[in-house]
N, C-alpha and C positions, 0 to 999 in steps of 0.2 A: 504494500500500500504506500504512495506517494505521501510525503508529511512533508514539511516546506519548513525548515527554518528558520530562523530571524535572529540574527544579533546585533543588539545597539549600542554600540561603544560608547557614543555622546548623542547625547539627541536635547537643544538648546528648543526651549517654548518661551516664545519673546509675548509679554506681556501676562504671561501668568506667574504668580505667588509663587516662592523660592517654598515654600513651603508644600505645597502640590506636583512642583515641577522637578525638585531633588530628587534623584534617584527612579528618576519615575519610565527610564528605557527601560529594563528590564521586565518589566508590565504592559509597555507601549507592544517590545518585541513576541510577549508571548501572545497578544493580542491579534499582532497581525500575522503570526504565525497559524491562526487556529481558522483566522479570515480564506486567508491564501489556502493553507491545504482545504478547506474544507470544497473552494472554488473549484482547485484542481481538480477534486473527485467526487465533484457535483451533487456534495452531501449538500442538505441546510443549513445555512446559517446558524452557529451560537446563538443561543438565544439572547443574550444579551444584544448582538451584531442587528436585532430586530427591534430595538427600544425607537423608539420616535424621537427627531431631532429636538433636545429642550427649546422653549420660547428664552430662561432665564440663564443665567452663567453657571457650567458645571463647579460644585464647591467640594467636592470628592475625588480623591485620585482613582479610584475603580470608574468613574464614571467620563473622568478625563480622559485615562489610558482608553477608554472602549472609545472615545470620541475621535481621539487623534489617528488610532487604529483602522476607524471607519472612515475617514476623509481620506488618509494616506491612503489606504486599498482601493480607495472608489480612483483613486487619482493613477495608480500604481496600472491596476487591472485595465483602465480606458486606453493609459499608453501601450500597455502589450498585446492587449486584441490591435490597435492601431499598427504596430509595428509587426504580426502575424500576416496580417493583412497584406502587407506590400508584398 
């Protein structure tokens, strides 16, 4: 079975709280780890991966990492079908 790893050496969030943002790759990574494989082998989404975009500011790092997880993959996944494509 395909599993897609991720590792974040440094991963800099400009405008969020040192206190949210510290340390908070290794949760970004396992995040978009679970995205990706799950994509490749066209499981379902984690269910957290299905939470609806907040209206207010995330004030949780479980909720941060699933946020930055989900834009980077929505971002990640458009450029490599685009680049399969050619």
């Amino acid at each position: 079975m395909t599993r897609i790893d991720i590792d974040i050496e440094h991963l800099v969030l400009r405008g969020v709280p040192a206190e949210l943002a510290d340390g908070i790759g290794p949760l970004v990574a396992e995040r978009l780890s679970e995205l990706a494989t799950a994509d490749r082998r066209g499981d379902e989404q984690p269910r957290w991966a299905a939470a609806p975009r907040r209206a207010r500011p995330v004030t949780d790092r479980e909720g941060l990492a699933a946020q930055v997880a989900r834009d980077t993959w929505a971002t990640a996944r458009d450029r490599i079908r685009e680049g399969a494509s050619r």
